[in-house]
ZATIKOL-565792 format. One line per field, with one value per residue: residue number from 1; residue in one letter; x negated, y negated, z negated of N, C-alpha, C in turn. Coordinates in pm, 1 decimal. Layout:
N
nr = [NUM_...]
rest = [a_...]
neast = [X_...]
nnorth = [Y_...]
nup = [Z_...]
caeast = [X_...]
canorth = [Y_...]
caup = [Z_...]
ceast = [X_...]
cnorth = [Y_...]
cup = [Z_...]
END
This chain:
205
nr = [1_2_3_4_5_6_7_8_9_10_11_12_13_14_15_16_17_18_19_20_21_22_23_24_25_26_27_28_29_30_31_32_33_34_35_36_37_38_39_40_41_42_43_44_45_46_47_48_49_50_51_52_53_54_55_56_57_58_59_60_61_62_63_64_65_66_67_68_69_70_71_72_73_74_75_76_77_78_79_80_81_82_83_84_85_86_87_88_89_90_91_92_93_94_95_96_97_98_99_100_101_102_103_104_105_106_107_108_109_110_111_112_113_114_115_116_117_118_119_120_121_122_123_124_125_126_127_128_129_130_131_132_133_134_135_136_137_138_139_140_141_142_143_144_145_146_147_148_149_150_151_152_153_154_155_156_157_158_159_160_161_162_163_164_165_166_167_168_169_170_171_172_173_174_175_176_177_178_179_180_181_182_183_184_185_186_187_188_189_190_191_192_193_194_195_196_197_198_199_200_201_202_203_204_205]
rest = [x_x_x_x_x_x_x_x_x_x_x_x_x_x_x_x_x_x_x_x_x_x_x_x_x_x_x_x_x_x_x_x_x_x_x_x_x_x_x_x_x_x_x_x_x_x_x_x_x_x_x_x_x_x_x_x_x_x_x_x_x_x_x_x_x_x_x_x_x_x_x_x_x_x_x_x_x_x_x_x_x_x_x_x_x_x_x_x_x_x_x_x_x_x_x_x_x_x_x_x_x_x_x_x_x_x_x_x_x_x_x_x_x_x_x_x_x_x_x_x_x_x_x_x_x_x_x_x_x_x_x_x_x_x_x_x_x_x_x_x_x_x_x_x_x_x_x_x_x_x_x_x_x_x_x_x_x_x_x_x_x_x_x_x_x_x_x_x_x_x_x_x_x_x_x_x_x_x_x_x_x_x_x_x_x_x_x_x_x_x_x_x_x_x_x_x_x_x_x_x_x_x_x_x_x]
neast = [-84.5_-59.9_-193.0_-113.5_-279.9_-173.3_104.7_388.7_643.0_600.4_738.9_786.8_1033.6_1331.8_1430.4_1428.3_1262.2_1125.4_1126.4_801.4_867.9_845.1_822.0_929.0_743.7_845.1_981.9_846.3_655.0_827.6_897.6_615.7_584.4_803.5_751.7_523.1_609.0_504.7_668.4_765.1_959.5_1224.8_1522.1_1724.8_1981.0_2262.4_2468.5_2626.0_2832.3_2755.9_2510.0_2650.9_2787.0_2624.7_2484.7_2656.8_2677.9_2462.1_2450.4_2637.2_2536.4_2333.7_2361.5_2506.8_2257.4_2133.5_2057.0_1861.4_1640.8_1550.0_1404.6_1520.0_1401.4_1236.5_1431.7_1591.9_1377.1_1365.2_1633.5_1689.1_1471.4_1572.9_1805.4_1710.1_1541.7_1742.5_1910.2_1783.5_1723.8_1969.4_2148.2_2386.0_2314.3_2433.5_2444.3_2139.0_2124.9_2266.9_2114.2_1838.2_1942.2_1994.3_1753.4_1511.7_1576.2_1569.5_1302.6_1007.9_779.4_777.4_718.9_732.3_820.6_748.8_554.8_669.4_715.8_775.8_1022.1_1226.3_1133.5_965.7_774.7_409.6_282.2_425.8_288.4_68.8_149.8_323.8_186.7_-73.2_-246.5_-258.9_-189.8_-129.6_-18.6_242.1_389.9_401.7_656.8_803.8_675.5_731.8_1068.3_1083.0_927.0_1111.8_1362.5_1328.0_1279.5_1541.3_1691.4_1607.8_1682.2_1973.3_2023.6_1913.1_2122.8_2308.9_2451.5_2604.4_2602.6_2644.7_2446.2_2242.6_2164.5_2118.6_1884.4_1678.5_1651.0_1545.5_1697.9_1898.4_2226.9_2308.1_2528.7_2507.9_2270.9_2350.4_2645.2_2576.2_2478.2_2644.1_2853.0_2706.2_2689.7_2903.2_2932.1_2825.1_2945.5_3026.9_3250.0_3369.9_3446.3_3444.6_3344.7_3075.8_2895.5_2680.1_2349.5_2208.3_2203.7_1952.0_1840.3]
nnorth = [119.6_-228.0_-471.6_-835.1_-1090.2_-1315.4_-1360.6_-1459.1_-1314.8_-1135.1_-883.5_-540.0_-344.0_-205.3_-36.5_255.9_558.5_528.6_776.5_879.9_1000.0_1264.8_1129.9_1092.2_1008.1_828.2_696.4_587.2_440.8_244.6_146.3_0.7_-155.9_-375.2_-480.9_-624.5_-791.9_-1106.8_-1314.9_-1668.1_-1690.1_-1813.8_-1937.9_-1898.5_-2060.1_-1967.4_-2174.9_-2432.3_-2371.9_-2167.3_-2245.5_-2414.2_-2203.5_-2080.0_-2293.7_-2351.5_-2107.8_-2063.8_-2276.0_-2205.2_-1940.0_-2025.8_-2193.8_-1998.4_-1838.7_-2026.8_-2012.3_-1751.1_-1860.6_-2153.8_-2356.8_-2587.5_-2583.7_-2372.0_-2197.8_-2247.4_-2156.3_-1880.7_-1786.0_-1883.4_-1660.1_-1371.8_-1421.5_-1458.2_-1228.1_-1028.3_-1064.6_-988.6_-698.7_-623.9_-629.3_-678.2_-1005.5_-1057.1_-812.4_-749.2_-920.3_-861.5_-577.0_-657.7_-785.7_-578.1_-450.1_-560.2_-787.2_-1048.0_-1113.3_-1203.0_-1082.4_-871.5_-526.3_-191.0_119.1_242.7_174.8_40.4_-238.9_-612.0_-800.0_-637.5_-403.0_-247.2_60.8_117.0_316.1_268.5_105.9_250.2_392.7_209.2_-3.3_-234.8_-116.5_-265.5_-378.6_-559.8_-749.4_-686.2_-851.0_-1059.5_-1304.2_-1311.7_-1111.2_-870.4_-840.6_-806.6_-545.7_-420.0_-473.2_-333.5_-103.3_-6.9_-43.5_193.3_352.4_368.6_419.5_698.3_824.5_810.0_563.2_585.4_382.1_468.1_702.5_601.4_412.9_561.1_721.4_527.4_404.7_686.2_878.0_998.1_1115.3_1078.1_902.1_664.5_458.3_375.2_263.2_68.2_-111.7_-171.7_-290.1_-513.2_-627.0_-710.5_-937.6_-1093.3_-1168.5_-1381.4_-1701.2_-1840.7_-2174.2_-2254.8_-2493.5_-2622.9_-2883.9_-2867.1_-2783.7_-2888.5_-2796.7_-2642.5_-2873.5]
nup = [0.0_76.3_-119.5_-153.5_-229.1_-497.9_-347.5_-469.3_-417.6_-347.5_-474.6_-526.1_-278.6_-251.0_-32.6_169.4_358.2_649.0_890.9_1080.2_1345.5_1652.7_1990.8_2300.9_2609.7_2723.5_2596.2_2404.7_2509.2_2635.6_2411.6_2315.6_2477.6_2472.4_2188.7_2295.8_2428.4_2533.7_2582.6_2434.6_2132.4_2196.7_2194.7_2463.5_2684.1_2873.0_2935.7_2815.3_2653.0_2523.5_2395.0_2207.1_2084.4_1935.9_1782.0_1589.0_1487.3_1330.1_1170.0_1035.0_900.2_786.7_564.2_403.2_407.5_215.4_-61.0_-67.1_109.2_28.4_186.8_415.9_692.5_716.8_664.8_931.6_1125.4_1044.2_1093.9_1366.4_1498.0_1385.7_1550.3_1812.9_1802.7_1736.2_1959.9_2144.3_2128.2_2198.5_1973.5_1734.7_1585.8_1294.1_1170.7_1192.9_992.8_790.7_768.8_682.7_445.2_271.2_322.5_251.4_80.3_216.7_187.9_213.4_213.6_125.1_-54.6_-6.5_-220.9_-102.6_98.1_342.5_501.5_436.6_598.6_723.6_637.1_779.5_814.7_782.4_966.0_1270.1_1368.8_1454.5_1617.4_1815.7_1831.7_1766.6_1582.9_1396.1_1058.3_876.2_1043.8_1040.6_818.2_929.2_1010.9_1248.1_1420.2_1272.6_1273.6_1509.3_1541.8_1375.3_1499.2_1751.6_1659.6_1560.7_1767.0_1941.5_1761.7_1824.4_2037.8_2045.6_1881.1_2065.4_2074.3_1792.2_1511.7_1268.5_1179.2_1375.1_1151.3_931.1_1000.1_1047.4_780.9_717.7_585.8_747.9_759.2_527.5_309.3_220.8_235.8_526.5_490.5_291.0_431.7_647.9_474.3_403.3_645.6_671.5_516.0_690.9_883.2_1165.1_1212.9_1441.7_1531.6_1249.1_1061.1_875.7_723.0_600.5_681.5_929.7_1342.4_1501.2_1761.5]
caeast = [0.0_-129.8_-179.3_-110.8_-281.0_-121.1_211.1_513.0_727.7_617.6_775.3_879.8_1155.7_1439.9_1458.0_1409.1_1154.6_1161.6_1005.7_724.8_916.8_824.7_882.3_952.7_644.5_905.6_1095.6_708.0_598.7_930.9_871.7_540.9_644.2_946.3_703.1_413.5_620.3_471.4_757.7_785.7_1065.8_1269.9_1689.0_1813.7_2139.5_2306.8_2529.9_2695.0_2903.0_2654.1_2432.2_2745.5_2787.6_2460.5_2438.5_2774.5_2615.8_2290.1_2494.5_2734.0_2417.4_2206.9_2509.5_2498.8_2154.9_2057.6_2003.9_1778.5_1557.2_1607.5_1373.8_1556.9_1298.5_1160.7_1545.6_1634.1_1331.0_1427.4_1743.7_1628.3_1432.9_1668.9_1879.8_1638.1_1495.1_1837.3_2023.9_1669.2_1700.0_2136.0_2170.1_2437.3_2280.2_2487.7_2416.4_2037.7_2103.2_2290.9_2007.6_1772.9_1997.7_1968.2_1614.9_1423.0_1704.1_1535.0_1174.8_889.2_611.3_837.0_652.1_890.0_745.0_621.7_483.6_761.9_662.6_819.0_1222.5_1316.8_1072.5_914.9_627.9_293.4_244.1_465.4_173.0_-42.1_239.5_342.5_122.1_-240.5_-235.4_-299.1_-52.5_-68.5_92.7_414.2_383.8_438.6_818.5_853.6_606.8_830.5_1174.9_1037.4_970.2_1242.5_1469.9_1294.5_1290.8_1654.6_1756.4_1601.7_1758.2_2085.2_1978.7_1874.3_2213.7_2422.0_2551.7_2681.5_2521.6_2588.5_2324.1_2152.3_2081.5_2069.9_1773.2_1626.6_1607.2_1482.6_1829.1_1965.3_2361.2_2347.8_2626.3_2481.0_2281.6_2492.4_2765.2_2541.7_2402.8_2769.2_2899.1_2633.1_2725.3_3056.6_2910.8_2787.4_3043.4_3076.6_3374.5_3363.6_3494.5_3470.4_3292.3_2999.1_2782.0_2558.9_2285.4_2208.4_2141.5_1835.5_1858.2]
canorth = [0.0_-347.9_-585.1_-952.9_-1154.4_-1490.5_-1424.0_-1436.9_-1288.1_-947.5_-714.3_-349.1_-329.3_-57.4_13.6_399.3_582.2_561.3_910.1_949.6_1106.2_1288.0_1036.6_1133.9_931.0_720.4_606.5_507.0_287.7_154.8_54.9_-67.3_-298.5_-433.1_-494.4_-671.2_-885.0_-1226.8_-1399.9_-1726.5_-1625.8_-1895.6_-1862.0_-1964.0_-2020.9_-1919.2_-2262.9_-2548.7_-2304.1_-2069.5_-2310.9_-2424.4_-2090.1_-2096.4_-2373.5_-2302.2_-1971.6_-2133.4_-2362.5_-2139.4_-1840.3_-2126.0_-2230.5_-1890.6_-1865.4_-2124.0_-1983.5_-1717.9_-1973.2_-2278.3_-2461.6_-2608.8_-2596.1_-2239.0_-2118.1_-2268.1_-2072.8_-1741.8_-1780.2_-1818.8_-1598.0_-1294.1_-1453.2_-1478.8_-1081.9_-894.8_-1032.8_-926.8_-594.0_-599.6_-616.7_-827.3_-1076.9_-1036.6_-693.9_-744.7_-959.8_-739.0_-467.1_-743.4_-792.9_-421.7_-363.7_-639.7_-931.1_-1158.0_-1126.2_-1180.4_-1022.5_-733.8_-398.8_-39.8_205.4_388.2_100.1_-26.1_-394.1_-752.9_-836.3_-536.5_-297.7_-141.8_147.3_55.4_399.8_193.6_-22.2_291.1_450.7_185.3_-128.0_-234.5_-36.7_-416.7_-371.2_-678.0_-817.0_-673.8_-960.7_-1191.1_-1314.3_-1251.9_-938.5_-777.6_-895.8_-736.4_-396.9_-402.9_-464.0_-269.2_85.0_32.1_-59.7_263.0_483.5_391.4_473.7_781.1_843.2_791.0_435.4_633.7_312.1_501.2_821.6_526.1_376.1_650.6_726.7_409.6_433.9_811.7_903.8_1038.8_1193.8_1050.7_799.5_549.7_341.7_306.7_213.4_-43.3_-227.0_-218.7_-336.7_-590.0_-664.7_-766.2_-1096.0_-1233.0_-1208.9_-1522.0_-1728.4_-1927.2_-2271.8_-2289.7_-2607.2_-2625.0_-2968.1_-2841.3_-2791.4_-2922.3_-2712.2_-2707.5_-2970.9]
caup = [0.0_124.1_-185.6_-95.6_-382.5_-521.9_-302.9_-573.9_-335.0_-267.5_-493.4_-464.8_-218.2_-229.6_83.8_176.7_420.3_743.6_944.0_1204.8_1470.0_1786.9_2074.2_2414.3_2644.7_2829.5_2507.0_2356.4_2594.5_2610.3_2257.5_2304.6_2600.2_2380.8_2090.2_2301.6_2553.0_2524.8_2607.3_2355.6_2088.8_2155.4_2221.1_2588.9_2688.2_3002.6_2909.3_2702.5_2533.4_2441.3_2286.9_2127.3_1987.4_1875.8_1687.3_1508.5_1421.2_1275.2_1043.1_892.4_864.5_682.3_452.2_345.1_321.2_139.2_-202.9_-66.4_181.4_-14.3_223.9_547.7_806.1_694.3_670.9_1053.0_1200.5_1030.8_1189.6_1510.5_1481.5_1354.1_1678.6_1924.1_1803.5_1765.5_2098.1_2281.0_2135.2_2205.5_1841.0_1653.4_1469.1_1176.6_1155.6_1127.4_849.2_668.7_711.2_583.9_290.5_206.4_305.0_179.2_6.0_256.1_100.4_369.4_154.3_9.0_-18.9_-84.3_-283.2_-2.2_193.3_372.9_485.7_489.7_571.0_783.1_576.0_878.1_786.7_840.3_1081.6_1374.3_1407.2_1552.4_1719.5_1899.2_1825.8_1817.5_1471.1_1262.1_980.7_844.4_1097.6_957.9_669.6_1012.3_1044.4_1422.7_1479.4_1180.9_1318.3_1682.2_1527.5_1317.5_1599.5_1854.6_1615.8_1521.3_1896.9_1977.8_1678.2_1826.2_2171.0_2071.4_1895.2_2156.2_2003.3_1689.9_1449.1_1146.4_1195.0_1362.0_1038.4_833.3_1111.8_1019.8_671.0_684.0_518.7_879.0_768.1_422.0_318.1_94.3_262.1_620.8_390.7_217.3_567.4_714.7_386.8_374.6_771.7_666.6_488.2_797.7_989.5_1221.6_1227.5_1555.6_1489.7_1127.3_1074.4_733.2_735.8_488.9_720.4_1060.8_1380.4_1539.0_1890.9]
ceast = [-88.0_-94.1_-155.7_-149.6_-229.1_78.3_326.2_621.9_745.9_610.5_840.6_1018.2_1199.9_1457.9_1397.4_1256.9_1164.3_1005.2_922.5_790.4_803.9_908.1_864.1_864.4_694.7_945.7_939.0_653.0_661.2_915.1_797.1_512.0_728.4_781.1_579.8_431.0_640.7_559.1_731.1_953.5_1151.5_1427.9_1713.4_1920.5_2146.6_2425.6_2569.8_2766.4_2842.6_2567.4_2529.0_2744.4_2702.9_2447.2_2514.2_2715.1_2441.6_2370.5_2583.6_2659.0_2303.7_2291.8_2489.7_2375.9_2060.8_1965.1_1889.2_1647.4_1602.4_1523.1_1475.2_1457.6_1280.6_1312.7_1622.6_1497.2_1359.0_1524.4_1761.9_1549.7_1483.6_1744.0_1845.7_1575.0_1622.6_1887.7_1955.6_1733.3_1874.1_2189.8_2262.8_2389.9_2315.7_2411.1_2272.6_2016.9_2160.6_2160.0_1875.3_1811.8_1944.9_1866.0_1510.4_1444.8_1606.7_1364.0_1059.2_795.1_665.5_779.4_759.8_798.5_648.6_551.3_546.9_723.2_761.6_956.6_1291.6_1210.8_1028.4_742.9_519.6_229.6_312.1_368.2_86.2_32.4_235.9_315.2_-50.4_-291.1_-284.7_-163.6_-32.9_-9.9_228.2_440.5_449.1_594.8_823.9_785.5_699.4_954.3_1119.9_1034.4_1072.8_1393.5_1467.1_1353.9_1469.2_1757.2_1725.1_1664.3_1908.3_2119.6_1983.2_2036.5_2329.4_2494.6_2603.1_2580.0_2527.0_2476.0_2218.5_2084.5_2076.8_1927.9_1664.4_1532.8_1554.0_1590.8_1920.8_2078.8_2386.4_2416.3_2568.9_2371.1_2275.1_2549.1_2691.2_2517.0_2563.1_2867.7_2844.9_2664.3_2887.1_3050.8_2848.6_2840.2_3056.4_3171.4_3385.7_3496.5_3555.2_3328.8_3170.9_2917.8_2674.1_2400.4_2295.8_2176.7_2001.9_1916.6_1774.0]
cnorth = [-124.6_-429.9_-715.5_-1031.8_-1291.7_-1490.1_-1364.0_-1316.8_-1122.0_-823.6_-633.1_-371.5_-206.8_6.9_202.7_395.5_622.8_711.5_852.3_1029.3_1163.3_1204.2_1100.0_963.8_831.6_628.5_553.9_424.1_185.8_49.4_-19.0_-195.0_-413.5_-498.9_-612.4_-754.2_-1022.7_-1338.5_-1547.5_-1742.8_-1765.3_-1879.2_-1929.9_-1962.9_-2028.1_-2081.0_-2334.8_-2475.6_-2196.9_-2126.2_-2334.2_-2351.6_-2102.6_-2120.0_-2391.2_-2232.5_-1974.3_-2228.8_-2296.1_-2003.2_-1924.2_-2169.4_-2125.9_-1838.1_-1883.3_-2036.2_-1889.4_-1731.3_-2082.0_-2373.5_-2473.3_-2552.5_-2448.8_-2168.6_-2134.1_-2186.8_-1952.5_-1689.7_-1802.8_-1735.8_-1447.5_-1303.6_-1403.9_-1222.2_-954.8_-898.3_-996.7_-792.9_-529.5_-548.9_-719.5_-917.3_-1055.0_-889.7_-695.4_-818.8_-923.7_-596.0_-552.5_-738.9_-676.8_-399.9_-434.5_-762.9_-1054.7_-1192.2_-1134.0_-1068.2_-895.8_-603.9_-311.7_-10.8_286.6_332.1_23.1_-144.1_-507.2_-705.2_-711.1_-386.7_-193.9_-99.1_157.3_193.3_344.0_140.5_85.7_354.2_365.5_58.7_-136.6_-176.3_-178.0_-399.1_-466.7_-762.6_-799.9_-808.1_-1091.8_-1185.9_-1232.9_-1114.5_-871.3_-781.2_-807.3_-621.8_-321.4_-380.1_-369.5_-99.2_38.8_2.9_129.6_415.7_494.7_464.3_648.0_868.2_803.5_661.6_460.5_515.3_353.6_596.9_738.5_497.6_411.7_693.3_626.3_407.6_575.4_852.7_991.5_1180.5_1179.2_896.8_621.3_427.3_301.9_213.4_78.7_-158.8_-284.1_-304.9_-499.5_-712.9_-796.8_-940.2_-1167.7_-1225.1_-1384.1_-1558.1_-1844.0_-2089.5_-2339.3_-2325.0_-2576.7_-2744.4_-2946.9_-2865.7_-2855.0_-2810.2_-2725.4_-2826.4_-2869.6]
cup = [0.0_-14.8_-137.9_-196.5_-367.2_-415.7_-385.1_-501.7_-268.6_-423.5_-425.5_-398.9_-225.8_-148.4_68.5_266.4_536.2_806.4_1001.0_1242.4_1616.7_1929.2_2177.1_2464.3_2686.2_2675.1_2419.4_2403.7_2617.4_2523.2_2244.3_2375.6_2489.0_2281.5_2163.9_2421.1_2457.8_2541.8_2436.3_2257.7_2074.0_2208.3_2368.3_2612.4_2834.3_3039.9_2851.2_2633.1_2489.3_2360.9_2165.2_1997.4_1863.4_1805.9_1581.1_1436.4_1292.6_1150.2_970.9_803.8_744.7_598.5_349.9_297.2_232.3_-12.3_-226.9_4.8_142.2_91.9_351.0_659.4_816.3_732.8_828.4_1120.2_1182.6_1125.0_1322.8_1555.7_1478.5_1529.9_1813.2_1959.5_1823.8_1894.4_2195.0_2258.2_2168.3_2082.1_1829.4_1517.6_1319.0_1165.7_1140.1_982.0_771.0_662.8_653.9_422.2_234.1_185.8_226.4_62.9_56.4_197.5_167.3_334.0_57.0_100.1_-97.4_-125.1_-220.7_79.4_323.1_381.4_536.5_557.7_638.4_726.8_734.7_846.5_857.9_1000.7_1218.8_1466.0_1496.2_1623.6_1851.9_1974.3_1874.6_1702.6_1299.9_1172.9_860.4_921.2_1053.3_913.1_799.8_1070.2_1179.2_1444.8_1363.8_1192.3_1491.7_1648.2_1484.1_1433.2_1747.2_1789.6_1590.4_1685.3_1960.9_1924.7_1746.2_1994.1_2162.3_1995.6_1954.9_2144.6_1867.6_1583.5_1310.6_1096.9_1240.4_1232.3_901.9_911.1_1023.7_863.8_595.7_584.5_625.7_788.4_618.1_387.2_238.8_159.3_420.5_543.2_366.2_309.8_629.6_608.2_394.0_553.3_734.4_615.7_531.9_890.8_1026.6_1252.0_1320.2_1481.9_1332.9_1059.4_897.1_792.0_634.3_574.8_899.8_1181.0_1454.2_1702.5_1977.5]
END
């Protein structure tokens, strides 16, 4: 397990253990493409009402928030961030931040018991599977938000769409109830409510 000295922020996370699987060569390179396209993680829109969306979705997600990113600035890149990483991987936003909630309670520098790293707890063996094998990168918002979203885009892939064996998959739990239940539970309190207004925070421009 990677010490981090001086950062308050990284205790023991709950999260479970995700396997080392046997990958089929196509669905590995897949991964490693996904994981190492350079693109700049920033959100585009196809139009005025998608930004719209957007920026709706950014102020009522940072509303909510708040209490566990009290800074602004730090709590509007997360969230683009999260945005920009799940709708690459055809994830619903919400839904990664409910498996955030669960896996890490939003914690950048949270380590599991078993080594599990930073907000989507992804296990440092990823990194030689399907990385450059640096596993402190985890600890970095976006490269940990990319694997995170890449391995759980591919668990669901690999079950057929079924997202609950997905993320029993995920969490190395694959056909046990408890924590599905807890991510979809946890899903439910970020549900977005299109046109329901919060000035608390601003969105980005």
């Amino acid at each position: 397990m990677l010490v981090v000295a001086g950062l308050l922020d990284a205790a023991p996370a709950s999260a479970g253990n995700q396997k080392e699987e046997a990958l089929a060569d196509s669905v590995r390179v897949a991964l490693s493409n996904s994981i190492r396209d350079a693109r700049p993680p920033k959100p585009s829109f196809r139009n005025a009402q998608a930004r719209a969306y957007y920026e709706q979705w950014v102020v009522q997600m940072s509303d909510r928030l708040h209490r566990k990113i009290p800074d602004v600035q730090a709590r509007i890149e997360f969230l683009e961030a999260v945005w920009y990483e799940s709708t690459r991987a055809g994830l619903e936003p919400g839904l990664v931040l409910g498996l955030i909630q669960v896996e890490s309670a939003y914690r950048k520098y949270a380590v599991s018991v078993v080594g599990a790293r930073g907000y989507m707890q992804v296990m440092p063996f990823w990194t030689k599977v399907i990385g450059d094998s640096n596993r402190r990168a985890l600890f970095d918002m976006h490269t940990n938000l990319r694997y995170g979203c890449s391995i759980l885009r591919m668990y669901i892939d690999i079950e057929r769409g079924n997202l609950y064996l997905a993320l029993g998959r995920y969490n190395g739990s694959r056909g046990k109830p408890k924590y599905p239940n807890a991510v979809l539970a946890a899903w439910k309190k970020w549900e977005f409510k299109p046109g329901f207004h919060l000035t608390s925070t601003k969105a980005p421009q």
